[in-house]
C-alpha positions in Angstrom: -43.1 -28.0 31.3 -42.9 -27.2 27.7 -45.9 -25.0 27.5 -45.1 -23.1 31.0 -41.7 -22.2 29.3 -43.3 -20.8 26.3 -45.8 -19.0 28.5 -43.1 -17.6 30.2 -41.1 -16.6 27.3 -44.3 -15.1 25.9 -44.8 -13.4 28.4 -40.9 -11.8 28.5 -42.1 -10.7 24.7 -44.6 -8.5 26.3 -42.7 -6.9 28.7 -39.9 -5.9 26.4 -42.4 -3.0 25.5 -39.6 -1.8 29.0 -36.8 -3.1 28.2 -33.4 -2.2 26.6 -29.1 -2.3 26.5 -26.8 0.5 26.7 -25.6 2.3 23.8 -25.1 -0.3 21.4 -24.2 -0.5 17.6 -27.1 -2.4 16.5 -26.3 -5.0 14.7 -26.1 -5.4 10.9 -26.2 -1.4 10.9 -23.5 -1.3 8.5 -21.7 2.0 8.0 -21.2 2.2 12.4 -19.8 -1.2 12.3 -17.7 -1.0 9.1 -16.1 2.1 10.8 -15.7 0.4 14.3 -14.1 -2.3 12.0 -11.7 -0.1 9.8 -10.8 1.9 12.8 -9.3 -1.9 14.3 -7.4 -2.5 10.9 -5.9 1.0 11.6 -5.8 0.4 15.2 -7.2 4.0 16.1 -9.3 2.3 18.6 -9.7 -0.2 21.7 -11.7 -1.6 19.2 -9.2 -3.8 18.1 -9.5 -5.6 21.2 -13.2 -6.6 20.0 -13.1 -10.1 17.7 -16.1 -8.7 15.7 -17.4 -12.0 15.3 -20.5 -11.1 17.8 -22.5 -8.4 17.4 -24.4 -6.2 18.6 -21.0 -4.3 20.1 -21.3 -1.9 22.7 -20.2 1.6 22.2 -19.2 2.0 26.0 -16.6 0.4 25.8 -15.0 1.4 22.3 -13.2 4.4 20.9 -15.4 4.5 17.9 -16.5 7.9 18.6 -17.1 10.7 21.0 -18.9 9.2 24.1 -21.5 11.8 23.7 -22.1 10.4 20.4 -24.8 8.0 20.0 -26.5 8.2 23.2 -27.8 12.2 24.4 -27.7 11.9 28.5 -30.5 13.6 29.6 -30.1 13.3 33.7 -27.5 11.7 35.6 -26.8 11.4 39.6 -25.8 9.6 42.3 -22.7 10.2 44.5 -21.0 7.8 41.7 -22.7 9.1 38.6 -24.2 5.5 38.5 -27.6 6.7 37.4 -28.2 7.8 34.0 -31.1 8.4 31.4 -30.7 9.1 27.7 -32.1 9.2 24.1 -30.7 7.0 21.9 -30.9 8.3 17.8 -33.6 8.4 15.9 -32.7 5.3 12.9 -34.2 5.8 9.3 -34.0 3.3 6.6 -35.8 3.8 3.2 -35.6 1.5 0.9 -37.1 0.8 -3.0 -37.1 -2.1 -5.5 -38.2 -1.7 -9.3 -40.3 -4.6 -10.7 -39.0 -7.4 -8.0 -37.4 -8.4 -4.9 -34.0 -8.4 -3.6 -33.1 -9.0 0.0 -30.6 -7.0 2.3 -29.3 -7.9 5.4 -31.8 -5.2 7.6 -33.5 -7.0 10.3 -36.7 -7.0 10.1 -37.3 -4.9 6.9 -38.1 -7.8 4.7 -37.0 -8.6 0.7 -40.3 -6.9 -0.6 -40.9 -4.6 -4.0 -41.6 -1.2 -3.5 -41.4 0.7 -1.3 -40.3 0.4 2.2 -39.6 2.4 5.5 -38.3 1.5 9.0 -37.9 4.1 11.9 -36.2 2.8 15.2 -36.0 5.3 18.0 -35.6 5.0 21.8 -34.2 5.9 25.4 -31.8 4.1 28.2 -31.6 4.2 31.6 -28.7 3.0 33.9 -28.4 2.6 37.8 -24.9 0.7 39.1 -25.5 -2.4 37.1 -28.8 -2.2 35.8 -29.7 -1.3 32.0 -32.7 -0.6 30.3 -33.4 0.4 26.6 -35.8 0.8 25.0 -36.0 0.6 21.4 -38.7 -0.2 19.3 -38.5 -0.1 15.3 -41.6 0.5 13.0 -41.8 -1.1 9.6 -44.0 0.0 6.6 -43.9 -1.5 3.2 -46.2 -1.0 -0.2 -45.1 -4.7 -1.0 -46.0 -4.4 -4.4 -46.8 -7.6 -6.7 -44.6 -9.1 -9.3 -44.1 -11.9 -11.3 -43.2 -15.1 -9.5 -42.6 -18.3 -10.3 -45.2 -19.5 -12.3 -46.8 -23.1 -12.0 -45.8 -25.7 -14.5 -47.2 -28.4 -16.1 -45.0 -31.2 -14.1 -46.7 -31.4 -11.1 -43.5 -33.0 -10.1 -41.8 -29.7 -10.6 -44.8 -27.4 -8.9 -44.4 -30.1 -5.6 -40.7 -29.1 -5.5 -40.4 -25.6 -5.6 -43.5 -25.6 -3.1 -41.5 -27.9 -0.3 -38.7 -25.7 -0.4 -41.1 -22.7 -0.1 -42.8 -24.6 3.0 -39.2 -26.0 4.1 -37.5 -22.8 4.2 -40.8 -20.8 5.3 -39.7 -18.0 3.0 -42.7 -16.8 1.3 -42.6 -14.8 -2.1 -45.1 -12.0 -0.9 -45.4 -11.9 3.1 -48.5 -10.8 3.5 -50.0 -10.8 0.1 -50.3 -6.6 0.1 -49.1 -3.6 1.8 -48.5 -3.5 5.6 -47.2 -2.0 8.7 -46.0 -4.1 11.5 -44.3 -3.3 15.0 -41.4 -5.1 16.8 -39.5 -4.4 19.9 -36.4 -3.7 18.4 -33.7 -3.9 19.9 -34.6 -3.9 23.5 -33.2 -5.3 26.8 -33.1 -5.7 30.4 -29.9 -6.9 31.2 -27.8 -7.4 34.9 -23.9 -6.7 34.4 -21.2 -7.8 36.3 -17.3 -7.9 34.7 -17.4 -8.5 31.5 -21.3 -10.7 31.6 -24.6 -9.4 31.3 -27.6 -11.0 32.1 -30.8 -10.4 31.1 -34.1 -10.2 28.7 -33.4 -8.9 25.4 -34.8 -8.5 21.7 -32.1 -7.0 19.8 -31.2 -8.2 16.3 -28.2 -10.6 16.4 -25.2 -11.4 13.9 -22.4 -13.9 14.6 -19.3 -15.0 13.2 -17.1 -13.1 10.8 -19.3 -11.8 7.7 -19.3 -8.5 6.3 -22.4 -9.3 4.4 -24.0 -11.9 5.3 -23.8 -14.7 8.6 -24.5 -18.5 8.3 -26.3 -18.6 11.9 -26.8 -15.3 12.5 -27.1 -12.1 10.0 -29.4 -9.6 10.7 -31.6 -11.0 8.2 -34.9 -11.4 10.2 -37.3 -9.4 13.0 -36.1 -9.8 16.4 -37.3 -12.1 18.8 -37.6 -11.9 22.5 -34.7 -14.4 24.7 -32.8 -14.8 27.4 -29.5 -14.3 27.5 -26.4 -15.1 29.4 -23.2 -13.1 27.0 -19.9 -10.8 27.4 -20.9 -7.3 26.5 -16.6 -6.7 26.4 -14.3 -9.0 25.8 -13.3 -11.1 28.9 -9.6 -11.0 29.5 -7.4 -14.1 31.1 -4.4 -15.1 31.4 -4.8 -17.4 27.6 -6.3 -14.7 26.1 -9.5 -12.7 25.3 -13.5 -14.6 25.5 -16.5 -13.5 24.4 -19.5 -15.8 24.2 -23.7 -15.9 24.0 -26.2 -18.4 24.7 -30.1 -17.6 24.4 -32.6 -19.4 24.8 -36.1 -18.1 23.5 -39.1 -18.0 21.2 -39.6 -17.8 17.8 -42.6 -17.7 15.2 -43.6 -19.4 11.5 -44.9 -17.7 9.0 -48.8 -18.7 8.2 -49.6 -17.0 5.5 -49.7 -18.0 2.0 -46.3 -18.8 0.6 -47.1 -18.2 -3.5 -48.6 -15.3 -5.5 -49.6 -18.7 -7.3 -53.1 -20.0 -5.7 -52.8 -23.4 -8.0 -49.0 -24.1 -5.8 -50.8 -22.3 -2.9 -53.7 -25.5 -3.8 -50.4 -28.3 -2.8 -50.7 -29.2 0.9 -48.5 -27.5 3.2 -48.7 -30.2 6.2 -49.4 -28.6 9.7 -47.2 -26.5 10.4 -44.4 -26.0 14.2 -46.2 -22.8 15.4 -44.4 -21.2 18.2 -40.8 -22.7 18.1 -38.1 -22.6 21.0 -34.8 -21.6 19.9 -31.5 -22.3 21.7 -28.2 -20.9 20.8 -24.7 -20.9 21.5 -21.6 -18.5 20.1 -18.0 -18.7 21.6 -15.0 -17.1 20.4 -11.2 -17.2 21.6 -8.6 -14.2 20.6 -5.3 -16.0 21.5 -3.2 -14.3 23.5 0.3 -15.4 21.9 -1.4 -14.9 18.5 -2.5 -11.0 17.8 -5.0 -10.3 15.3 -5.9 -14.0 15.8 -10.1 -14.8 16.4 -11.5 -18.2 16.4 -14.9 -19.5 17.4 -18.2 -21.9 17.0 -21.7 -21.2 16.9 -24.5 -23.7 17.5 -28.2 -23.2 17.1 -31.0 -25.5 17.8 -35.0 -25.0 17.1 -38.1 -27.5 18.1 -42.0 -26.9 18.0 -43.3 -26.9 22.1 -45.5 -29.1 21.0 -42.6 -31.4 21.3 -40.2 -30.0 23.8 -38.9 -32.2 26.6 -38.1 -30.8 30.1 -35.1 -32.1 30.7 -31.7 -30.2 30.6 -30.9 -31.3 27.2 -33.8 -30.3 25.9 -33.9 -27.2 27.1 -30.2 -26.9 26.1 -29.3 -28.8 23.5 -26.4 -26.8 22.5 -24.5 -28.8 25.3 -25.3 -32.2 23.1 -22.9 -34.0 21.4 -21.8 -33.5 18.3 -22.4 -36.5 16.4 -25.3 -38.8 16.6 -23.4 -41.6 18.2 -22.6 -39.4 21.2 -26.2 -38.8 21.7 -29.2 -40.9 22.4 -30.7 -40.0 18.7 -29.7 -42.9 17.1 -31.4 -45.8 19.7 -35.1 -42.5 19.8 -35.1 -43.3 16.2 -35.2 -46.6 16.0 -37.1 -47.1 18.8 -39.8 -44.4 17.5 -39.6 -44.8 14.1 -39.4 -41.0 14.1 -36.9 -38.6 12.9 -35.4 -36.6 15.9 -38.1 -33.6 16.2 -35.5 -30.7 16.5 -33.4 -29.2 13.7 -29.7 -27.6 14.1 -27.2 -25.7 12.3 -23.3 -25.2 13.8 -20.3 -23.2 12.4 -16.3 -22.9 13.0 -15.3 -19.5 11.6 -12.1 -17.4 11.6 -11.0 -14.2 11.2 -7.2 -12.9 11.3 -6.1 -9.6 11.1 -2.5 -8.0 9.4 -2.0 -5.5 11.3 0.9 -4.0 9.4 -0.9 -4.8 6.0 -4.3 -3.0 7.3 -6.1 -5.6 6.2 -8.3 -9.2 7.5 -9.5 -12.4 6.3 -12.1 -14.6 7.5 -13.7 -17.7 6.7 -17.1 -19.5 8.1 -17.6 -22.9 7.3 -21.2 -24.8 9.0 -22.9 -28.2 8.7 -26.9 -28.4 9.2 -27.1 -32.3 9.8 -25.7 -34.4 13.0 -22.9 -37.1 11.6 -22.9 -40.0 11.9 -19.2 -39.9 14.1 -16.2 -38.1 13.4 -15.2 -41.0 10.4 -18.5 -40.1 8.2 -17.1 -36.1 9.3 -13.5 -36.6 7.5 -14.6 -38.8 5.0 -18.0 -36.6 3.7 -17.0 -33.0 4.7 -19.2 -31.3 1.9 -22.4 -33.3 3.0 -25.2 -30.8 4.5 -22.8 -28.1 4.3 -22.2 -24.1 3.9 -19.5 -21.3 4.1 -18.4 -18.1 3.4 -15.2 -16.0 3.3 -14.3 -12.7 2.6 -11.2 -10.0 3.4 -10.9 -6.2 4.0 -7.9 -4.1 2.5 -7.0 -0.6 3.3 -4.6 1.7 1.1 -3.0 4.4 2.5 -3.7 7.8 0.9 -2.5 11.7 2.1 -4.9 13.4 5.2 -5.9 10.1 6.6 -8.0 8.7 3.5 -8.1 5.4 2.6 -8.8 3.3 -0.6 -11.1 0.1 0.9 -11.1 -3.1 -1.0 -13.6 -6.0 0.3 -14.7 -8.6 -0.7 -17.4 -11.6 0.4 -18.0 -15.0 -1.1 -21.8 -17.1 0.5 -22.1 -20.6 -0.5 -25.5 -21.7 0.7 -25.9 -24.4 -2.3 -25.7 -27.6 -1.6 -22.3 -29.9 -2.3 -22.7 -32.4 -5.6 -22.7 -35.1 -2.9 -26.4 -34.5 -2.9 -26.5 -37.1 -6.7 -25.0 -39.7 -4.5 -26.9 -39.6 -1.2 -30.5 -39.2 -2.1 -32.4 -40.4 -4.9 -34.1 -37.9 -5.7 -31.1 -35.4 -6.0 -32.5 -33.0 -3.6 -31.7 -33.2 0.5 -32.2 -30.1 1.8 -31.0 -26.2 1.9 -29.2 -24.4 4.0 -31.3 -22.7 6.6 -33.7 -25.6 6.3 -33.8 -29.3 7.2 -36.7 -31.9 7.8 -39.1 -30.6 10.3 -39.0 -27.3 11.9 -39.9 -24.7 8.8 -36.9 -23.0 8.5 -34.3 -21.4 10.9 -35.3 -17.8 10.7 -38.0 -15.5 12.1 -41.8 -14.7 10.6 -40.5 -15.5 7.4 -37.3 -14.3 7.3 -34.3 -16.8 7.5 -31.8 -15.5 10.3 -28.1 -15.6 8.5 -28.8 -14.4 5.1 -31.7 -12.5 2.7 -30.4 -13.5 -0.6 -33.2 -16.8 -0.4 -32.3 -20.8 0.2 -30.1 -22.5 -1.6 -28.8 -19.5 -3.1 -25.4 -18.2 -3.4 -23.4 -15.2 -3.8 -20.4 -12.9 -4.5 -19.8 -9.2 -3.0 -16.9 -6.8 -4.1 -16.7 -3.3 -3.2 -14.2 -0.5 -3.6 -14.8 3.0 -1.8 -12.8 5.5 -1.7 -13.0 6.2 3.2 -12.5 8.7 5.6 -13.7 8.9 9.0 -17.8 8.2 8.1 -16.6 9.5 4.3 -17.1 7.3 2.1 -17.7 6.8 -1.8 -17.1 3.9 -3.6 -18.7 0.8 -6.2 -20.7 -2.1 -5.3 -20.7 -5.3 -7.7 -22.8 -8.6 -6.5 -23.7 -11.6 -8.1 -26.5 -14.1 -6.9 -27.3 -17.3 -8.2 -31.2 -17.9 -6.9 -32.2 -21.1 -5.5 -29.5 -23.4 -7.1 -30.6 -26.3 -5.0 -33.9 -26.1 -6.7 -32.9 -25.9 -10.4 -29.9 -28.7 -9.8 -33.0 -31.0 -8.5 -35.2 -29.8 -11.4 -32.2 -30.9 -13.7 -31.8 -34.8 -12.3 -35.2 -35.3 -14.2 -36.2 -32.8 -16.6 -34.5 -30.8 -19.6 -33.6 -26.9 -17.7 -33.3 -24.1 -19.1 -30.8 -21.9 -17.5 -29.7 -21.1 -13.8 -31.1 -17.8 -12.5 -28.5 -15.7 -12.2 -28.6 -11.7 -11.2 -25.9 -8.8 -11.9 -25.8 -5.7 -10.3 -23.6 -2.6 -9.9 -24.1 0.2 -8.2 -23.1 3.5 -6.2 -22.5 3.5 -2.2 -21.8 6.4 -0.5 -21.9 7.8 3.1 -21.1 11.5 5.1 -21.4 12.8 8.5 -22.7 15.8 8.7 -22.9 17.4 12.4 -25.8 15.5 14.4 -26.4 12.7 11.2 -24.8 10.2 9.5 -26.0 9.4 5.9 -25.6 6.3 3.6 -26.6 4.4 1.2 -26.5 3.3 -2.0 -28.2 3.0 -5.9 -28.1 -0.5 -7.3 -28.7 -1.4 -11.1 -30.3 -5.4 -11.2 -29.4 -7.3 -14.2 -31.6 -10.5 -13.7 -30.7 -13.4 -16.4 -33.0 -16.1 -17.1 -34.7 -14.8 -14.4 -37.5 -17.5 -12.6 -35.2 -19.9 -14.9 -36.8 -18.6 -18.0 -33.9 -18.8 -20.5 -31.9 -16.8 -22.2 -33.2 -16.0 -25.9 -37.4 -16.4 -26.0 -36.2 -18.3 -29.2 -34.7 -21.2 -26.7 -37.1 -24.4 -25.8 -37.1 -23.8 -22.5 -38.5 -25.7 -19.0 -40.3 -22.3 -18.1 -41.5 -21.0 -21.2 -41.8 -17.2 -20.8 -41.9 -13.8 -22.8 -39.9 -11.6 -20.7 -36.6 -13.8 -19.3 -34.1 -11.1 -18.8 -35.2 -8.1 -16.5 -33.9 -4.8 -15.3 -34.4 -3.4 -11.7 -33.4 -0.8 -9.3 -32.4 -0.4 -5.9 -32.1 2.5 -3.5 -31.1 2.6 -0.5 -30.9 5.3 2.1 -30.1 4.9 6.0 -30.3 7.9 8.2 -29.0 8.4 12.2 -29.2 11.2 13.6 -28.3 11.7 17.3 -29.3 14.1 19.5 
């Protein structure tokens, strides 16, 4: 049963070369969806009635922007206008990197050095409730060498930075050169009736509340063909406003080599999942007695079909119980002697909105192992854990402008619990666990670009108005904690890897194109966990620990 389903799946992938959804924001295309979200703290917009905590959002049904906007009709008909064809805009993003990498939430444009394009363009077509899109996306990068983490003498150490490369299935260099690769984008074929759609669908994902970054779901990966069953509006009751997804669908490992080091590309990698199956479930709730209130879960499961069952819960295991003594895991493993063969992640998130303030915060807090039971829960919250939180601030200024504060904190790292629970100091990272390789996509983990076990902090101030926009960018990123907190429970570090950066962003809408972007200086200290001052004994001896980079970024729409 397992290997029809992927067959069939597969075979969805290759017809989504036809397929497509109707006029959407893509998701993780930021300046659209910052606007869309803005215009809800100013309440300009029916899109305050969206939660924004699942994206993509469909422009149909929002007062973003002209209706003509985004989508040139190029026939209509029928004696209810129910049949349509359009162009969707032509997408440009170009992107460099000085001397390194440094990941961006942008789909499947991956955390490379150099250079790098991506061009997405497409049409739609609409009869009564039928939609099609089609909307492929082209990706070309120079991928340029740099220096990586260089093998040590402790072949204890080398082992351990390897695993987490295997684990998270993150390599330093995909692809070991330049390339050009071609994805579906985001395409669909999808059924609508109410407020549900039905359907076939590529198109890039991003749940919960981030600005940035998402703990299940970020925009941080290639799209993959699935199924899906979702609200493309929110669905109104009489308690208040749903929206929900579940997909069910295919997803690939990276094989490649995973070092620019071929004495760590040398350690054995084990065989890896292959093809993987993905299920995946997002629900949100906007109280109706609460306004400005969102609330939700996501849950996302991932197995080899090597192993997949055909059974319901197999095949849907987002429907399992939350701990392990509500399942039959517990009485598999012992009877086995195996661990269970499917990974998971899950999340609870929130996001509230002042209205009167014209401003929002939001938290996301997820787990990546099963409990025990709901006692081990309350008693060991941090275990296995990650979160993220963040607001959004407008200031009123004369002719509509705005002054925009936000802000976004990503905790990937894990909790200290990790001394106490295993002896070795090191579990797991987030967007990793025992078996399946990583949750992500060719390489790419789903939520977040900034690499496992890392964490970060986001702070922006722009000056808005309309797609006007003007402002500074600081971040800081702490690389791969979890691996240099393990390093430390048995040999004498150095310093953590930390990076600065500050930069420009700006954006303007000129006629038929919007333009953005932004020019980022890269402080990187002790960077590889080199140290601080070459005069330093340090655990990775080096000549050059403190490096400059830069980053530009420029995104382009123009529609027709």
């Amino acid at each position: 049963m397992s290997y029809r389903l992927r067959s069939i799946l597969l075979f969805i992938f290759g017809l989504q070369l036809f397929s497509l959804n109707a006029q959407q924001i893509p998701a993780g295309w930021t300046i659209m969806e910052e606007v869309a979200r803005r215009n809800a703290l100013l309440d300009t917009s029916t899109s305050s009635g969206y939660s924004f905590l699942l994206r993509p959002l469909d422009l149909e049904y929002m007062d973003l922007m002209d209706s003509t906007f985004l989508v040139k009709e190029l026939v209509s008909g029928g004696k209810k206008k129910d049949f349509s064809i359009g162009l969707l805009p032509l997408y440009q993003n170009v992107k460099f990197v000085t001397g390194r990498t440094y990941g961006l939430n942008l789909g499947a444009m991956s955390r490379t050095a150099g250079l790098q394009s991506y061009t997405s363009a497409g049409i739609y077509m609409k009869y009564k409730f039928l939609h099609l899109q089609v909307q492929p996306e082209l990706i070309s990068s120079q991928n340029s060498s740099f220096t990586g983490f260089d093998p040590q003498e402790s072949t204890r150490i080398n082992n351990l930075y390897f695993s987490i490369l295997r684990r998270s299935n993150q390599p330093e260099r995909p692809h070991g050169g330049a390339y050009s690769r071609a994805f579906l984008g985001n395409s669909s074929l999808t059924a609508r009736i109410g407020s549900i759609e039905a359907g076939l669908s590529t198109a890039g994902l991003f749940w919960g509340p981030g600005q940035f970054a998402g703990l299940i779901f970020g925009n941080a990966a290639p799209s993959f063909p699935y199924l899906t069953l979702n609200t493309f509006k929110p669905a109104k009751t009489f308690l208040g406003n749903f929206e929900f997804q579940m997909i069910s669908g295919v997803i690939r490992t990276y094989e490649g080599l995973l070092s620019q080091s071929p004495e760590l590309n040398n350690i054995s990698r084990g065989e890896g999942p292959g093809d993987k199956y993905v299920n995946a479930l997002s629900v949100t709730y906007s109280p109706k007695w609460i306004p400005g209130l969102h609330v939700g879960a996501n849950r996302i499961f991932q197995e080899s079909f090597t192993t997949l069952g055909n059974d319901f819960i197999s095949l849907f295991p987002v429907f399992m119980g939350i701990t392990k003594e509500s399942t039959s895991i517990l009485e598999e493993e012992q009877v086995t002697g195996q661990i269970d063969p499917d990974d998971q992640q899950i999340s609870v998130f929130a996001r509230y909105q002042f209205k009167k303030a014209k401003a929002e915060l939001y938290f996301e807090y997820g787990r990546r192992d099963h409990n025990l039971n709901w006692r081990e829960f309350i008693l060991n919250p941090e275990h296995a854990r990650a979160y993220l939180f963040g607001f959004n601030k407008l200031f009123d200024l004369p002719n509509g402008e705005h002054i925009q504060v936000r802000s976004e904190i990503l905790q990937q790292q894990e909790s200290i619990n990790r001394s106490i629970r295993y002896l070795s100091g090191f579990g797991a990272s987030w967007a990793t666990h025992s078996r399946q390789y990583g949750f992500g996509n060719l390489g790419q983990n789903f939520g977040s670009s900034i690499g496992t076990g890392s964490n970060s902090q986001t702070m922006e101030v722009s000056w808005v108005k309309g797609f006007s926009k003007l402002g500074l960018l600081l971040e800081r990123v702490e690389r791969n904690a979890d691996f240099f907190y393990a390093v430390s429970t048995f040999a004498p570090v150095s310093k953590p890897w930390v990076d600065l950066s500050g930069g420009v962003i700006f954006a303007h809408h000129w006629q038929n194109l919007i333009f953005s972007g932004r020019l980022q200086a890269i402080r990187a200290y002790n960077y590889q966990w080199q140290g601080s001052f070459p005069s330093e004994a340090t655990l990775f001896p080096a000549s050059n620990q403190n490096k400059n980079s830069l980053l530009g970024l420029m995104n382009m729409v123009y529609h027709f």
